[in-house]
C-alpha positions in Angstrom: 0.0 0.0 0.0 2.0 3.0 -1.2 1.4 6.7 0.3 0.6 8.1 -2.7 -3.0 6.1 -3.6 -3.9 6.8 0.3 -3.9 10.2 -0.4 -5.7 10.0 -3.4 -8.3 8.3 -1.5 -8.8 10.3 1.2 -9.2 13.2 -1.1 -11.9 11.4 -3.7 -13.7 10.1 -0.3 -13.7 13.2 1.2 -15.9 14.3 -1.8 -18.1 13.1 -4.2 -16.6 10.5 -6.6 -15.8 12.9 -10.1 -17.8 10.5 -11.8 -18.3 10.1 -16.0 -22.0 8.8 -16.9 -22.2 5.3 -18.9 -26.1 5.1 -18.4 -29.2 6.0 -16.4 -30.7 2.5 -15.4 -34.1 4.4 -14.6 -34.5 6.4 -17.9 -36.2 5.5 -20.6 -34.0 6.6 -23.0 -31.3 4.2 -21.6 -29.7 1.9 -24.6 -30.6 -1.9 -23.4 -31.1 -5.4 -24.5 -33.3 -7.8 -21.8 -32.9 -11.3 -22.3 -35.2 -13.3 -20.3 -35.4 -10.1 -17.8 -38.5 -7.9 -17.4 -38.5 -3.8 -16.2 -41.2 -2.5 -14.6 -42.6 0.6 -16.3 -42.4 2.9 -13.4 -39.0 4.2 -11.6 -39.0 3.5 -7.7 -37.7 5.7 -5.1 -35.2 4.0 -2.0 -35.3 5.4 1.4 -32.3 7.8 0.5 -34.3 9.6 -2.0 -32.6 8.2 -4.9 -34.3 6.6 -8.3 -34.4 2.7 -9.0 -35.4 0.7 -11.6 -36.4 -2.8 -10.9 -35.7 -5.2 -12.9 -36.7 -9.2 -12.5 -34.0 -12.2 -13.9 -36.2 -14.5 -15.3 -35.8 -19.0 -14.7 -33.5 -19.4 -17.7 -29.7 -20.7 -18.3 -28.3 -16.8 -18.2 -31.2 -13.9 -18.2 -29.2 -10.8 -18.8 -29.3 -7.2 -19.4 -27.1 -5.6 -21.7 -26.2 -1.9 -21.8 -24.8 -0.1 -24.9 -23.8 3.2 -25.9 -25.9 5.1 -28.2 -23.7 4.6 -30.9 -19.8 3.6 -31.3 -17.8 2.7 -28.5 -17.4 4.3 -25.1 -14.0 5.9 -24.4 -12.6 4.8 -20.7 -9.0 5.8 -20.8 -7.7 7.4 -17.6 -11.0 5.6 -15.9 -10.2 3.1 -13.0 -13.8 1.4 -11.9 -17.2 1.0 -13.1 -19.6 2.1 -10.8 -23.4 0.9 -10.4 -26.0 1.6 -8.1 -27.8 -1.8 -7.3 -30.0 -3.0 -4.7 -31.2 -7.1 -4.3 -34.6 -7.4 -4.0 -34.9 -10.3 -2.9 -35.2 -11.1 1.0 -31.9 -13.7 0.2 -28.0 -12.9 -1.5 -28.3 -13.5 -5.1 -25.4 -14.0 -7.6 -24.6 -11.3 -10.0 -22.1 -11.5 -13.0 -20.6 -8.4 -15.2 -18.7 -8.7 -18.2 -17.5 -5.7 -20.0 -17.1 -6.8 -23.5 -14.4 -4.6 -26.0 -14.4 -3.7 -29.2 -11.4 -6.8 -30.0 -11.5 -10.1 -30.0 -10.2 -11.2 -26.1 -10.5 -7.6 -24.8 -13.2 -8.5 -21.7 -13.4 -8.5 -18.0 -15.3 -10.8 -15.9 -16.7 -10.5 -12.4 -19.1 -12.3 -10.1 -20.3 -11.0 -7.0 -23.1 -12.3 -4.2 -25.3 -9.0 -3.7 -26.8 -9.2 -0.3 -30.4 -8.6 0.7 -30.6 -5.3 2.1 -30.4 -1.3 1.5 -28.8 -0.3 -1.6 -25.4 0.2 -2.3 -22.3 1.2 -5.1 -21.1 -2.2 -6.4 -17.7 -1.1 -7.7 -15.8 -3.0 -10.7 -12.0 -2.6 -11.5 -11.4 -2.0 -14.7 -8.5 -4.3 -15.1 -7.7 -7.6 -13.7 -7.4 -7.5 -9.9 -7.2 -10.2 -6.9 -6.9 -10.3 -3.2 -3.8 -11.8 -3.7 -2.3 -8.8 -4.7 -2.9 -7.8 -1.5 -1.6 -10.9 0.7 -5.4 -12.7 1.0 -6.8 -15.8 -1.0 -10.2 -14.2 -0.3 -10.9 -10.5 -0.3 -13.7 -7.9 1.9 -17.0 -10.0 0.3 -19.7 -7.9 2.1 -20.6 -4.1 1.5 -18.9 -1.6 4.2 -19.8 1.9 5.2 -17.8 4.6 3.8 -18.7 8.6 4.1 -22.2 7.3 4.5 -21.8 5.2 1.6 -22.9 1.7 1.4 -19.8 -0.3 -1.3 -19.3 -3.5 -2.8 -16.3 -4.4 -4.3 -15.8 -6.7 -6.9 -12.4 -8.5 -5.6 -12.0 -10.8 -8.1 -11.8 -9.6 -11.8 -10.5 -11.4 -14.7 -9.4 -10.9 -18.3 -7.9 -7.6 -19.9 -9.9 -5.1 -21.8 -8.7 -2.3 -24.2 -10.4 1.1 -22.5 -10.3 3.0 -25.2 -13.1 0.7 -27.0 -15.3 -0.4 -24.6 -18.8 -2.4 -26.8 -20.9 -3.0 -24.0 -21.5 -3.6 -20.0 -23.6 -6.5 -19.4 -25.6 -7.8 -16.2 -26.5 -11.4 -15.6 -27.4 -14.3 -12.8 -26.2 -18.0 -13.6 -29.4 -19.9 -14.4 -31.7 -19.0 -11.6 -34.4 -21.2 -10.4 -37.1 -18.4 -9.9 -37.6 -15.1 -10.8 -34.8 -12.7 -9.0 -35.8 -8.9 -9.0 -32.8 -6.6 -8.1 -33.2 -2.3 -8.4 -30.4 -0.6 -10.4 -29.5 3.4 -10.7 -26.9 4.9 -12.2 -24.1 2.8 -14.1 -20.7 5.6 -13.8 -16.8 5.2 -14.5 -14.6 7.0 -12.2 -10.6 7.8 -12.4 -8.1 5.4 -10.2 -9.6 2.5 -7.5 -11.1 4.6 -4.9 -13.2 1.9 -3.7 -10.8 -1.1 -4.3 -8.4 0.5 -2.1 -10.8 1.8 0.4 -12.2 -1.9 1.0 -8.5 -3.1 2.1 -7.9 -0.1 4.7 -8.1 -0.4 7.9 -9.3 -3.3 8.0 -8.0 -5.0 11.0 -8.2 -3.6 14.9 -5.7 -3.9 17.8 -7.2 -7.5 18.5 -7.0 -8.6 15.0 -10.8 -8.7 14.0 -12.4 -7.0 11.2 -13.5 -3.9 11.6 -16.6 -3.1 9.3 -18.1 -6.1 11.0 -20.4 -6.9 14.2 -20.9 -10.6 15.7 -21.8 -11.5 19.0 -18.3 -12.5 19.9 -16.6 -9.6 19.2 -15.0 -7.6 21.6 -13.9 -3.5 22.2 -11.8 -3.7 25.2 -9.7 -6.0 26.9 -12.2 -6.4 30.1 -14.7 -7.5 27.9 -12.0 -9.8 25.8 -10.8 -11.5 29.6 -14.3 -11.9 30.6 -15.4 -13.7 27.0 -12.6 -16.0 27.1 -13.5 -17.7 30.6 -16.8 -17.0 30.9 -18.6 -20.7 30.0 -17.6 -22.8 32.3 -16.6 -27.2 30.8 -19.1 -29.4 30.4 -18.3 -32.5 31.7 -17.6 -35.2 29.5 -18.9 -38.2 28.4 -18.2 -40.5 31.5 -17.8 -44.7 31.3 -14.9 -44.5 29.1 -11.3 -45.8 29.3 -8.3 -43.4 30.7 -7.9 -43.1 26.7 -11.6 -42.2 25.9 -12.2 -45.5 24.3 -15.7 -47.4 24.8 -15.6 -50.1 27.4 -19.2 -51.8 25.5 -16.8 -52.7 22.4 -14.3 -54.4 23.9 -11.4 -55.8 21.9 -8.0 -56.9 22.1 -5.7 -55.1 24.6 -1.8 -54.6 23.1 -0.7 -51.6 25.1 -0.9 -49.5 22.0 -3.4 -48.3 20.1 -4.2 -50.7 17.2 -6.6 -51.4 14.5 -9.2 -53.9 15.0 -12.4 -55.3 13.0 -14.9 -56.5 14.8 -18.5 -57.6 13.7 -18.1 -55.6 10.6 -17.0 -52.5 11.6 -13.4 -51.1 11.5 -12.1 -49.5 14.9 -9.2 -48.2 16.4 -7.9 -49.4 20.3 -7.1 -47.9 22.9 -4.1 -49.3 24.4 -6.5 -50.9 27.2 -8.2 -53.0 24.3 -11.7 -51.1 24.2 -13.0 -49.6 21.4 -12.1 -45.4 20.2 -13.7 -43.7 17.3 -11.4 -40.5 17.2 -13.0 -37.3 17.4 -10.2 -34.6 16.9 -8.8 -30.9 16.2 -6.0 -30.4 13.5 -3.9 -27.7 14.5 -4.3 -26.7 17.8 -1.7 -24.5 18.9 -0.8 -21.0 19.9 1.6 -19.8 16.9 -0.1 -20.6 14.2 -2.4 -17.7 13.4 0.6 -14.9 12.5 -0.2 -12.8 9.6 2.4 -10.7 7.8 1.6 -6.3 8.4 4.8 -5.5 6.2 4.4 -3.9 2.9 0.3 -3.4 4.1 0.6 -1.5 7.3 -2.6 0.4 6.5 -5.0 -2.5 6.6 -3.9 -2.8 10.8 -5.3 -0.2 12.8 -3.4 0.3 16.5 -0.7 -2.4 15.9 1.7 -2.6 19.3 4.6 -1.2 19.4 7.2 -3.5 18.4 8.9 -2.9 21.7 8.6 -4.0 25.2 6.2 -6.8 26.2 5.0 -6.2 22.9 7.9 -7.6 21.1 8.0 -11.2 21.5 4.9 -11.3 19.2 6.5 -9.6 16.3 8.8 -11.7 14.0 9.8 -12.0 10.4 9.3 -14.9 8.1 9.6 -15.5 4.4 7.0 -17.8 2.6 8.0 -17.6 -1.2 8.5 -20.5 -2.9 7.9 -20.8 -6.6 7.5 -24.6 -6.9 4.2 -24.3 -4.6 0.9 -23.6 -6.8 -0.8 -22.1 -3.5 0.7 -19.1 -3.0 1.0 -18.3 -6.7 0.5 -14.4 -7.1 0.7 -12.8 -4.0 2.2 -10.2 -2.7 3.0 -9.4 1.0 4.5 -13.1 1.4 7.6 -12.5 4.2 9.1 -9.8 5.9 7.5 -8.7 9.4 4.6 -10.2 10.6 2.1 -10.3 14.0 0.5 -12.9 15.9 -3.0 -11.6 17.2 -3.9 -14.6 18.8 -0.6 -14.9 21.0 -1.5 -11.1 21.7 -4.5 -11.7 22.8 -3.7 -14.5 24.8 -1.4 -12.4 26.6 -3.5 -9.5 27.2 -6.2 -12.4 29.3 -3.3 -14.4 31.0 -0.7 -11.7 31.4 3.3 -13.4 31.1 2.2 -16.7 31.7 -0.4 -16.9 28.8 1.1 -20.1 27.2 0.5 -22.6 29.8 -3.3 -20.9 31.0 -4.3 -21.4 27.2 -3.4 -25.3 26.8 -4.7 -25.6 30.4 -8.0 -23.6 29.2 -8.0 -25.4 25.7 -7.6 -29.0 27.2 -10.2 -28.7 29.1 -12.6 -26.8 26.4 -11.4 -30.2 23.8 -12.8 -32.3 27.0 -16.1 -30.5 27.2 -17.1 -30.5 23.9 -16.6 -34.1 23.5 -13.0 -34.7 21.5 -11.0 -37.4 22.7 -7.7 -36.6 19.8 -5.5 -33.8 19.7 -5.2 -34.3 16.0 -2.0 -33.2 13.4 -0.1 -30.3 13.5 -0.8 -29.2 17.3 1.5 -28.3 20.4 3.5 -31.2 21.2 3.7 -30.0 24.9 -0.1 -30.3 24.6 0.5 -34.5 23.8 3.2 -34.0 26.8 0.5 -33.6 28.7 -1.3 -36.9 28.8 -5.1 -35.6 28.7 -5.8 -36.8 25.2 -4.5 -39.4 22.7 -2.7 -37.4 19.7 -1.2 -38.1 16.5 2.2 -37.3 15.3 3.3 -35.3 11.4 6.5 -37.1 9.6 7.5 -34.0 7.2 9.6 -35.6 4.8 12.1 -33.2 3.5 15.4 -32.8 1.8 17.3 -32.3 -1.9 15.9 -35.2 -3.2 14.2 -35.2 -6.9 10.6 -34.5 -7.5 8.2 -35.1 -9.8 5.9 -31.8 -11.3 2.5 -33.0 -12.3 0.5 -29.6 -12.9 -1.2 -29.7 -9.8 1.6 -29.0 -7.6 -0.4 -27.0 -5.0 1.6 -27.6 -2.2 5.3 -28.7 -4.0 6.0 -31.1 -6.4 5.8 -35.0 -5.6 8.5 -36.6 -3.8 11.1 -38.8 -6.1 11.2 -42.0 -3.9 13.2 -43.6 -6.4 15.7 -41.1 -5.4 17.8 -42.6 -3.1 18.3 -39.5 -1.1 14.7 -39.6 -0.8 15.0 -42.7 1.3 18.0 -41.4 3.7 15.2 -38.1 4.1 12.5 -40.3 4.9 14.9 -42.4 7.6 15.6 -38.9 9.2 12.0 -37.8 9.6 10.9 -40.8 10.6 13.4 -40.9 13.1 12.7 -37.2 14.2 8.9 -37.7 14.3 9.0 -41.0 16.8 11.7 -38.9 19.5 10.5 -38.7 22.3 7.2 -40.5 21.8 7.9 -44.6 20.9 7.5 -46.0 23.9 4.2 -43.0 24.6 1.0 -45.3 24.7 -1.2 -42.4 24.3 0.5 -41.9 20.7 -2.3 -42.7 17.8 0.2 -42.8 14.9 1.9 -41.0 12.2 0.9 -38.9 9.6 3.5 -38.5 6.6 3.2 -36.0 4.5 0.3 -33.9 3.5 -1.6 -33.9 0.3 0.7 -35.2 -2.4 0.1 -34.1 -5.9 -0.6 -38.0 -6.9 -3.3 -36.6 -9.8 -4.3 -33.2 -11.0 -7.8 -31.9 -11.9 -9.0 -32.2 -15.3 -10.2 -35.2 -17.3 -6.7 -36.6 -17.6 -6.0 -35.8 -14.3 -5.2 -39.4 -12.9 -2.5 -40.0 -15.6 -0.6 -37.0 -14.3 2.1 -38.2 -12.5 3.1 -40.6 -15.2 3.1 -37.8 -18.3 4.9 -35.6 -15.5 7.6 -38.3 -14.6 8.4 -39.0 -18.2 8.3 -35.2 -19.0 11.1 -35.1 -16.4 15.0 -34.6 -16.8 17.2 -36.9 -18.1 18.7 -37.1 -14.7 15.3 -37.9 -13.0 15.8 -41.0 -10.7 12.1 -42.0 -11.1 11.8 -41.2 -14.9 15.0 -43.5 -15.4 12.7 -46.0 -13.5 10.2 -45.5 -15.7 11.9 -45.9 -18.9 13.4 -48.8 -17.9 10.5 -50.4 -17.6 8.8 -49.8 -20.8 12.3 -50.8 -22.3 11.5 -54.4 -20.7 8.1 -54.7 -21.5 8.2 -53.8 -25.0 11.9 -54.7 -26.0 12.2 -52.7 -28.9 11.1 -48.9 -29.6 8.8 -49.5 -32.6 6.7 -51.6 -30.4 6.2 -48.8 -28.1 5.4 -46.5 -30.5 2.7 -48.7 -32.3 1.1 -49.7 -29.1 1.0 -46.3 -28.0 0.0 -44.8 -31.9 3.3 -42.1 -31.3 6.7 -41.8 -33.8 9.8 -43.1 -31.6 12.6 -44.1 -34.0 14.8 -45.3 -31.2 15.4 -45.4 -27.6 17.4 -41.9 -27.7 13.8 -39.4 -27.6 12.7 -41.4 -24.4 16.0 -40.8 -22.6 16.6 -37.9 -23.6 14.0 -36.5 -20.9 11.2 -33.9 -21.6 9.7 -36.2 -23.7 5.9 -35.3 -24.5 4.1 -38.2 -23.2 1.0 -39.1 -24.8 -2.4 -38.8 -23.2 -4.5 -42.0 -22.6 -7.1 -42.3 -25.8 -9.5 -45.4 -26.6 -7.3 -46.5 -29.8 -4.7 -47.1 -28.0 -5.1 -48.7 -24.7 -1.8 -49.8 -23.7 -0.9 -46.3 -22.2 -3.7 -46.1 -19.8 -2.4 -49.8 -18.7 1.8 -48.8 -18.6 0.7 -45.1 -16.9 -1.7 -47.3 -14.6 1.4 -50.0 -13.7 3.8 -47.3 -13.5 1.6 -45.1 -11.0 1.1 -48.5 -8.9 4.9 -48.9 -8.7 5.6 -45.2 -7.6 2.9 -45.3 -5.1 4.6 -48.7 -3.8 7.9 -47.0 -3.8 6.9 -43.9 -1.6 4.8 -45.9 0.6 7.0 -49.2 0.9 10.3 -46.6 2.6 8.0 -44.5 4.7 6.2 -47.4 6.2 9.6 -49.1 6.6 11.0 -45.7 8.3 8.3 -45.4 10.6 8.3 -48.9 11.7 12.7 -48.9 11.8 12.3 -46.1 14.5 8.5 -47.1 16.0 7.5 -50.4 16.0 4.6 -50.0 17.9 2.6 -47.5 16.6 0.0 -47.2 13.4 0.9 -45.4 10.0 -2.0 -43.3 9.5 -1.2 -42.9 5.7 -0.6 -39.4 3.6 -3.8 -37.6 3.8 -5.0 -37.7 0.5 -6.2 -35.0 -1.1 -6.0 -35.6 -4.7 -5.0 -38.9 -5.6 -5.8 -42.2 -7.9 -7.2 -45.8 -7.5 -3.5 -46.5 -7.7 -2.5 -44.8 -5.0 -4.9 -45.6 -3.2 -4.7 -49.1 -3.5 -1.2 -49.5 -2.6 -1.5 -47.1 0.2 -3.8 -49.6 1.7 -1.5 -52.3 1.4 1.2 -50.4 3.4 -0.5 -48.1 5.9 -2.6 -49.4 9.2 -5.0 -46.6 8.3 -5.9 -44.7 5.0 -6.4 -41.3 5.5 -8.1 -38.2 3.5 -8.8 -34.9 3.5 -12.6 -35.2 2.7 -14.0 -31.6 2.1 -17.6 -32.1 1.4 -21.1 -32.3 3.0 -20.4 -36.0 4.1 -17.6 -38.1 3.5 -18.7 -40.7 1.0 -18.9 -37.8 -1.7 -15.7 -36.7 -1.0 -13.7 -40.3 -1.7 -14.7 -43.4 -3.1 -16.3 -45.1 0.4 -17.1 -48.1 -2.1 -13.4 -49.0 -3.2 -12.4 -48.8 0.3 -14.6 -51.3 1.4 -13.2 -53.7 -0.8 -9.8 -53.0 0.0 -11.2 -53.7 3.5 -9.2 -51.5 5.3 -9.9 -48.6 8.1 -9.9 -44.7 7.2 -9.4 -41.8 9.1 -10.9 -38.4 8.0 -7.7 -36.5 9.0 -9.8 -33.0 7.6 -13.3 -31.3 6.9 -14.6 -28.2 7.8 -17.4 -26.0 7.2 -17.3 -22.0 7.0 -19.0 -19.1 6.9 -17.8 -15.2 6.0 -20.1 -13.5 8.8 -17.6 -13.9 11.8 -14.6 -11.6 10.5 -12.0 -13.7 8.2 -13.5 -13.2 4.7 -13.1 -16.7 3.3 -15.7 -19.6 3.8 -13.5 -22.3 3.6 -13.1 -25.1 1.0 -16.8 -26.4 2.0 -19.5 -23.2 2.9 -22.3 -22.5 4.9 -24.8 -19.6 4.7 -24.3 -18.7 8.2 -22.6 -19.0 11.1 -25.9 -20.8 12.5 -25.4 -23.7 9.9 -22.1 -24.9 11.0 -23.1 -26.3 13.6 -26.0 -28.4 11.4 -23.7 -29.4 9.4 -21.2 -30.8 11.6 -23.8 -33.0 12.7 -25.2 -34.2 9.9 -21.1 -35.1 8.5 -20.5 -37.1 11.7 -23.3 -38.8 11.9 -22.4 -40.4 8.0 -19.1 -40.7 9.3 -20.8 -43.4 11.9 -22.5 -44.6 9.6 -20.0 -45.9 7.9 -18.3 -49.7 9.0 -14.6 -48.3 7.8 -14.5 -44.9 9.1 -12.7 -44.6 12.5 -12.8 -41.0 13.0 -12.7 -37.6 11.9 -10.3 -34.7 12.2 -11.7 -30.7 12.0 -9.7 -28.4 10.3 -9.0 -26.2 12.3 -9.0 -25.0 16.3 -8.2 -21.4 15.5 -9.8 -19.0 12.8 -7.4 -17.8 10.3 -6.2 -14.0 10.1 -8.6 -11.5 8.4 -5.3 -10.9 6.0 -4.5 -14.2 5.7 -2.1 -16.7 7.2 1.8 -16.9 6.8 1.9 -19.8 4.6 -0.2 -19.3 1.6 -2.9 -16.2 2.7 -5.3 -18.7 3.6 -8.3 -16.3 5.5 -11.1 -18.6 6.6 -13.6 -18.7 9.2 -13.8 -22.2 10.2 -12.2 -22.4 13.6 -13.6 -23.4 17.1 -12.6 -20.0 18.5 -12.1 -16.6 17.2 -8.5 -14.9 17.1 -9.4 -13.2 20.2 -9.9 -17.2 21.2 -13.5 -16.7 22.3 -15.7 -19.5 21.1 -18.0 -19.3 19.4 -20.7 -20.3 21.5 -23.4 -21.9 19.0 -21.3 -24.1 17.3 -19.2 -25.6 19.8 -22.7 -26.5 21.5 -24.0 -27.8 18.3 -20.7 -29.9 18.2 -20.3 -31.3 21.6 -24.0 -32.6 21.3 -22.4 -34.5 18.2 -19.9 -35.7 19.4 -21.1 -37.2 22.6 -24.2 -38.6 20.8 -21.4 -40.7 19.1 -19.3 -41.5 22.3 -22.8 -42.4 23.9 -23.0 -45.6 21.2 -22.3 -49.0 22.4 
């Protein structure tokens, strides 16, 4: 955020916007087309005084409206937004698309926005391709804010480039609604720079971290009333009967001393170490230092930071997240240099100096009363110390071994494990990991890695790691592997190329590297069978040295597999064969649309959902999360209704939430993440429907026999 746009903004909000007029949505005289949209005859006025015309989006596959100039093209040079004064109708958010066509061929912008029910307000549009990344957040201010006694909207997202000295047309549509959808439009203006864009990011943050152009019942104004929130609901005791581990004395089992895997009577379970039964019920990342958000480069979104002195001091730091091989934080700015932890602050400002060991006293015994019996991955490990609650342990493999790029890449490239540094990596973190904690019977298992680009989206998705490891160097451990074996299981290259309908005069093209593998196709089957081998032999390399790691350094406690996120029958299958659990990352309403429930059946073998969640954007943090809800009032539903298919299935042995903590309102350190999906707020107040709606959940299931 540089000084000089500030200024400009405080000088165009000081007074009326020096707009240019595109069109009059209330006159007569205005240049539309209506497609499947209807206008009332008569203008309407709004409680300000000002002049509406409604307009109603008629049930078809894109009703529309269309405004043109009177003749020509307009002229937007020097011009930074498109203004429009719109108003939903309806008593519910509806969706609302504008495109701003060009003169060329390619010169367009796109933008969708939800318009909330409500008064009216200026819905803003950039008139160039614009992000929240560009300012440090995966997801930008969604809901209109109060400026000069102004109700906004920005558009955050805007894509495509457009030519501003031709501009065809503006257009208006909704995306196939299902009934009628009446929204009330004014004046459609273009105004110089990004007044509004720039105004949505500004102080946007207070002293405790929360948004400011919002209200919610947990927020707070002063720290009484933050210390009071904090401990004001007292724990609700627990679900009693159960073993020291939490497990279910009624399913009673075999008793190893460890927590094992059992089936009994057709269902899959995990074991407490006493022998009874323990669906696990737990909270990924529940810790103190993981909500920090980087200020430098954007100090003007933080109102009333701390000095960086004093007491103060110990929650500023500096940090540096770039990294070009990872797809997830791919365009944004404002990625290292200085950053803040609110939560820390805020835990300091209830519990003074000794802060860290109130809050994992406090959030023990809040994960006790609302009915979770695992401190799940990525959490304190003095928390685990602590012996209130079985846990589970992260294996980060890392090191300079080879990798493998298969387009999806979101989090880094695949491993190599053909790579023999990859198994000397694998040895150390396994080693690393089980320190400490071997011979600890309240130890669940390990998790190794963390959603591994084993496919990528499209429709040739699932071949991607084989076109990606025979695209690789020359020098590539696992495309050598590769190679190799289609040199022994075809014997000569003309064999290969007629099965797999491609030119290949010799041997020399495939070992060259960068070779353009072919994409699966009906006429030639063979390639979907070698990619299919091939991506069974480099799921059985990767998981064949991590399980043998794991049980070199711990031979008494579970693999709990590599959290899938993306990944292939393949990998799955062999995953299976290796791993005591199978584990994914199942965003969706309930699990069995999120992986294939059937498959694992038949591979007969237990699976842990190590993360879900569900979010909203009305509690601060402007993302919803990978799986939304309306409202805050929904999570709670839909908790519920996720764990109670979660029961229902024989192989599922618990579920994991994501996360304990709501994310920064501008975004977290690693990839500008900025959900609202947490147990407690940054000011870590809980949020008092949920968690109820939760524990009841959760001890309806501990309840069961």
């Amino acid at each position: 955020m540089k000084r000089a746009w500030l200024l400009a903004v405080a000088t165009l909000f000081a007074a009326p916007l020096m707009a240019t007029e595109v069109a009059d949505m209330t006159a007569a005289s205005a240049h539309l087309d209506l497609q499947h949209v209807t206008r009332i005859a008569a203008p309407e006025t709004a409680q300000d005084g000002v002049r509406q015309q409604r307009y109603t989006f008629q049930p078809a596959v894109q009703p529309q409206i269309t405004v043109m100039p009177a003749q020509g093209t307009w002229n937007w040079q020097g011009q930074g937004e498109l203004h429009l004064r719109v108003q939903n109708a309806m008593p519910w958010a509806v969706t609302l698309a504008i495109d701003i066509e060009g003169a060329d061929a390619g010169s367009h912008l796109h933008a969708v926005v939800a318009l909330p029910a409500g008064p009216a307000q200026i819905l803003a549009v950039p008139l160039r391709a614009s992000s929240p990344l560009a300012f440090g957040m995966q997801v930008g201010p969604t809901r209109p804010f109060e400026d000069g006694g102004r109700r906004m909207l920005v558009a955050t997202v805007v894509e495509g480039t457009l030519d501003l000295s031709a501009v065809r047309d503006v257009r208006l549509s909704m995306p196939a609604p299902q009934a009628a959808q009446s929204i009330l439009l004014g004046q459609l203006d273009v105004v110089a720079d990004e007044p509004v864009l720039h105004e949505a990011y500004t102080g946007i943050v207070d002293r405790y971290g929360q948004y400011t152009r919002g209200d919610w019942p947990e927020k707070v104004a002063d720290d009484a009333t933050l210390r009071a929130a904090v401990v004001r609901v007292p724990p609700v005791a627990p679900a009693g009967g159960e073993d020291r581990y939490g497990g279910s004395p009624g399913i009673h089992l075999q008793a190893t001393g460890w927590f094992h895997v059992q089936k009994a009577k057709g269902r899959w379970w995990l074991v407490t170490p006493e022998g009874n039964g323990f669906f696990s019920l737990g909270v990924n990342t529940v810790r103190s230092d993981d909500v920090r958000t980087y200020v430098q480069g954007r100090e003007s979104m933080f109102r009333d930071l701390p000095p960086d002195s004093g007491a103060w001091a110990a929650f500023y730091g500096t940090g540096d997240n770039r990294n070009a091989e990872q797809g997830a934080g791919a365009g944004r700015c404002c990625n290292h240099g200085r950053w803040f932890d609110f939560y820390a602050a805020n835990l300091y400002r209830v519990d003074g100096r000794d802060w860290l060991a109130a809050w994992r006293m406090r959030t023990l015994a809040r994960l006790h009363a609302w009915g979770f019996n695992t401190i799940a991955n990525w959490s304190d490990p003095e928390l685990d110390a602590m012996h209130q609650l079985p846990y589970t342990r992260s294996m980060d493999i890392r090191g300079d071994f080879g990798n493998v790029a298969t387009g999806y890449d979101w989090w880094g490239r695949m491993p190599d494990p053909f790579d023999p540094r990859f198994g000397q990596a694998a040895d150390t973190a396994a080693a690393r990991a089980a320190q400490g904690v071997r011979d600890d019977p309240w130890l669940l298992g390990y998790f190794a890695d963390n959603e591994l680009s084993w496919a990528a989206p499209g429709p040739n998705g699932r071949w991607a790691l084989a076109v990606g490891t025979l695209h690789g160097e020359a020098r590539s451990a696992a495309r050598q592997a590769f190679v190799a074996d289609l040199k022994r299981e075809y014997g000569t290259p003309d064999k290969l190329a007629k099965a797999w309908g491609i030119a290949l005069a010799s041997w020399g093209a495939l070992d060259a590297g960068n070779f353009p593998a072919p994409e699966p196709d009906e006429a030639h089957p063979a390639i979907a069978a070698d990619y299919s081998a091939w991506l069974r032999r480099y799921a059985a390399q990767y998981f064949r040295i991590v399980a043998a790691a794991i049980h070199r350094h711990d031979p008494h406690h579970l693999y709990l597999g590599s959290r899938f996120a993306v990944s292939t029958p393949e990998a799955i299958e062999v995953c299976a064969r290796y791993c005591d659990v199978v584990s994914f990352n199942v965003y969706a309403d309930v699990p069995e649309h999120g992986f294939d429930a059937a498959a694992m059946h038949k591979l007969d073998k237990p699976v842990i959902i190590s993360e879900f969640h569900f979010g909203s954007n009305d509690r601060g943090p402007f993302g919803q999360g990978v799986v939304s809800v309306e409202s805050e009032g929904q999570r709670g539903a839909a908790y519920a209704r996720y764990l109670q298919a979660a029961a229902a299935d024989p192989d599922i042995v618990g579920t994991h939430w994501f996360e304990y903590v709501d994310e920064p309102v501008t975004g977290r350190l690693l990839d500008g993440e900025n959900g609202h999906f947490g147990l407690v707020g940054i000011t870590d107040i809980p949020f008092a429907g949920f968690v109820e709606a939760v524990h009841k959940a959760n001890a309806e299931w501990r309840r069961r026999p």
